[in-house]
N, C-alpha and C positions, 0 to 999 in steps of 0.2 A: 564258660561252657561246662554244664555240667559233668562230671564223671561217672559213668553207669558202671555195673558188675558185669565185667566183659564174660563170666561166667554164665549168668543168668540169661543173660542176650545170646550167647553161643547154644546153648541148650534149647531155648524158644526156637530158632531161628532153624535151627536142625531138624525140633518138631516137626516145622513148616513145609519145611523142605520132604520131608520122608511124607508125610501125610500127602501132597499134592502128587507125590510120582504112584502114593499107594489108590487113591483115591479116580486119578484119571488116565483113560489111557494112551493118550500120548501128549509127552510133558516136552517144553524146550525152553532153555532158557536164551535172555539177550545177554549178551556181553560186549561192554563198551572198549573195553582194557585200561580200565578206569581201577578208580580202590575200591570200589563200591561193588561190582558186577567181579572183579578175580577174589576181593573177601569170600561174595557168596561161592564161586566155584571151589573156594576151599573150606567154607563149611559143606559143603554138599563131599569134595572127596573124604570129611569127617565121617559124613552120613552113612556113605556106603564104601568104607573099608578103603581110603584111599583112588578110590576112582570115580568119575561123575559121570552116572546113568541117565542121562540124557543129552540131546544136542543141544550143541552152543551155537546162537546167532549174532555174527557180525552182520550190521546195516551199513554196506560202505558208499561214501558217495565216492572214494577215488581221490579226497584231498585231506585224508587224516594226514598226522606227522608221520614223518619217514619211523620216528623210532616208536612211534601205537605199530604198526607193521611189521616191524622187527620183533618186539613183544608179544606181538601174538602168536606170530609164528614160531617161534619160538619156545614159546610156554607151552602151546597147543599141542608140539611135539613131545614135549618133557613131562606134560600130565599127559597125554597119550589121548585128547581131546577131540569128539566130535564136531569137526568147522564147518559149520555152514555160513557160506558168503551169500549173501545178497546184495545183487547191485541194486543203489537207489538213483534216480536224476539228479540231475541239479538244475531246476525251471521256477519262475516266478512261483508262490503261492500264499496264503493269506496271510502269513507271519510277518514274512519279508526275507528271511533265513531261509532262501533257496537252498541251502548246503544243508541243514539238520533241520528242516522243519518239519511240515505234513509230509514232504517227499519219502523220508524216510516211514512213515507209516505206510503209506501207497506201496512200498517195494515191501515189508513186512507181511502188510495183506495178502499180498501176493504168492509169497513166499507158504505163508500158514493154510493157504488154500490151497495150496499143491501139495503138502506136507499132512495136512487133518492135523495139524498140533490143535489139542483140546485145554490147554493151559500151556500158559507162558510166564517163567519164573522172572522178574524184575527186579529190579537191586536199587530200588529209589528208597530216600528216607525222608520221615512226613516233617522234617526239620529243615528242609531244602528248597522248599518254595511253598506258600499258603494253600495252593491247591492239592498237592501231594499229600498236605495233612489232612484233605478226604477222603483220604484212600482208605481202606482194609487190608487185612492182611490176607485177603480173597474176596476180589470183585470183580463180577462178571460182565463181559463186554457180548453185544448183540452180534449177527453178524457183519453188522455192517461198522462193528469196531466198538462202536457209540457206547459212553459210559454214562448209564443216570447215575450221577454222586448224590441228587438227591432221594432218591428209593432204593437204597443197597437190601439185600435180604439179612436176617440175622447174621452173624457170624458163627455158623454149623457148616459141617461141611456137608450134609446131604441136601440140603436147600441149593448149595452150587448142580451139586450134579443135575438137579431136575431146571435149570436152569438152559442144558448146551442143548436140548432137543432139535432148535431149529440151527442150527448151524454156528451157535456164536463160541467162546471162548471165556478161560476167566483169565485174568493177572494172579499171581500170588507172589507178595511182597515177603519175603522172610527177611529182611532189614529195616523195616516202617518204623521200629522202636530204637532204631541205631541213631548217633549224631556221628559227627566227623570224628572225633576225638576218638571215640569207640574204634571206629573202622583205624584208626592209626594204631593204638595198643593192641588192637588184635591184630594188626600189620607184624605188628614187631614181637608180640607173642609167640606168634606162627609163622615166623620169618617167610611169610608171604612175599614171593616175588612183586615187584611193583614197577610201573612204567617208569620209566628214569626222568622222565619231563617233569616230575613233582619235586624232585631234589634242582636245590639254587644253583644255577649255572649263571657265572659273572653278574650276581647279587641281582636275580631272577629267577623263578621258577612259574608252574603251574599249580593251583590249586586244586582248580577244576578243569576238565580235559574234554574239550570237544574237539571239530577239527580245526585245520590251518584258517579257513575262513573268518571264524566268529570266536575264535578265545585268541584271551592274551596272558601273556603271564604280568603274575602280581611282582611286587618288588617283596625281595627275600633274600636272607642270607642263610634263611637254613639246608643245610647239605646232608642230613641224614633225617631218620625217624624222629632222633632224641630232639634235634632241634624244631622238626614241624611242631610237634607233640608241645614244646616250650612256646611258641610262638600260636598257638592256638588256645593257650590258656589267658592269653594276655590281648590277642587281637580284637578291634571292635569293625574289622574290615568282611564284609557277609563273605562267605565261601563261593559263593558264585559269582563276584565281583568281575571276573574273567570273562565272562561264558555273555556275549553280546547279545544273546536273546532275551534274558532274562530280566536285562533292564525294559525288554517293553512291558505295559500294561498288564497287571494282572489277568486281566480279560481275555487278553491271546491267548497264554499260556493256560489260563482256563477251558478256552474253545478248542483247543488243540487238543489238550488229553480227555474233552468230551469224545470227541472224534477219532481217540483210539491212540494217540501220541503217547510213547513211552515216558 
């Protein structure tokens, strides 16, 4: 895996970040309580002097692990963080992944229509699944969620703006250029709080963190940063090997973030 300049990435990523809060006017971001989604809350407290100006969304369906819950609330407190809960179902829908699938878009929707958020900040990286690597680092969704990946507009940010007219939203990805690695050295750089489910408990951990339903943990002995960081330079096991959705077909996972899936 390669190793990026966790400088260069922190710098872009920050841009991204100040440009989308400057540019629209009302920004929110998701937060999983993942490494992916608390990195970005801690570039963004970089961005603006220690504190993140705008709200955080949690999507819950009601069966994350007991300690993403602890975590958040927690952290939430200690950066002094805007929470917004949303409840999602848990009912059959086209994935199969009643717990994390479209459901959780459906209460998102929801949510962004009660709220007017005109951009929503995401913390996915285009190294994480083959459809994510058609993402931008600003791509605008209609309002009925619906993403053409194949007609994205240039990557300027005044093309987004003429864009929300009729009601729709964009994503703005300030991590797209990150891999896991990245996201670990800047863990440990920035002694970034992190969910304890990722460190090895009785030669077990998580890599990737969804809820109780659909992840499992990988087999692992490593118990700190030093050792994921050692163990991801040498693994040929995918990052997402946990996360039950992602073993289906490319094509779901396709359909799914046409339709607005984080």
């Amino acid at each position: 895996m390669i190793i990026q300049d966790i400088k260069e990435l922190e710098e872009k990523s920050i841009y991204i970040i100040r440009e989308a809060t400057n540019n629209f006017k009302n920004v929110a971001a998701l937060w999983s309580m993942g490494k992916d989604s608390t990195s970005m809350l801690m570039l963004a407290r970089k961005a603006f002097l220690g504190k993140v100006p705008f709200p955080v969304i949690h999507i819950d369906n009601g069966i994350d692990f007991p300690e993403t819950y602890k975590f958040r609330d927690e952290l939430a407190k200690k950066w002094n963080l805007d929470l917004i809960v949303a409840k999602s179902e848990i009912k059959p829908e086209m994935s199969g992944f009643a717990c994390c699938g479209a459901n959780k878009t459906v209460a998102l929707k929801k949510l962004m229509k009660e709220k007017g958020f005109d951009a929503l900040i995401v913390s996915i990286r285009r190294d994480e699944h083959g459809i994510r690597a058609k993402e931008r680092y600003v791509s605008p969704r209609n309002k009925e969620f619906k993403w053409n990946y194949k007609n994205q507009p240039a990557e300027v940010w005044g093309n987004y703006l003429s864009e929300l007219g009729k009601g729709g939203h964009v994503r703005v990805h300030p991590l797209l250029d990150w891999n896991e690695i990245d996201i670990w050295n800047y863990t440990k750089q920035e002694k970034i709080p992190m969910n304890p489910l990722y460190f090895s408990r009785n030669g077990f951990r998580y890599r990737s963190l969804g809820c109780t339903h659909c992840t499992v943990p990988i087999k692992s002995n490593a118990k700190n940063i030093d050792d994921i960081i050692k163990e991801l330079e040498t693994t040929e096991v995918e990052e997402r090997a946990g996360r039950e959705q992602d073993k289906e077909k490319s094509y779901v996972m396709e359909k799914l973030r046409a339709l607005g899936y984080m």
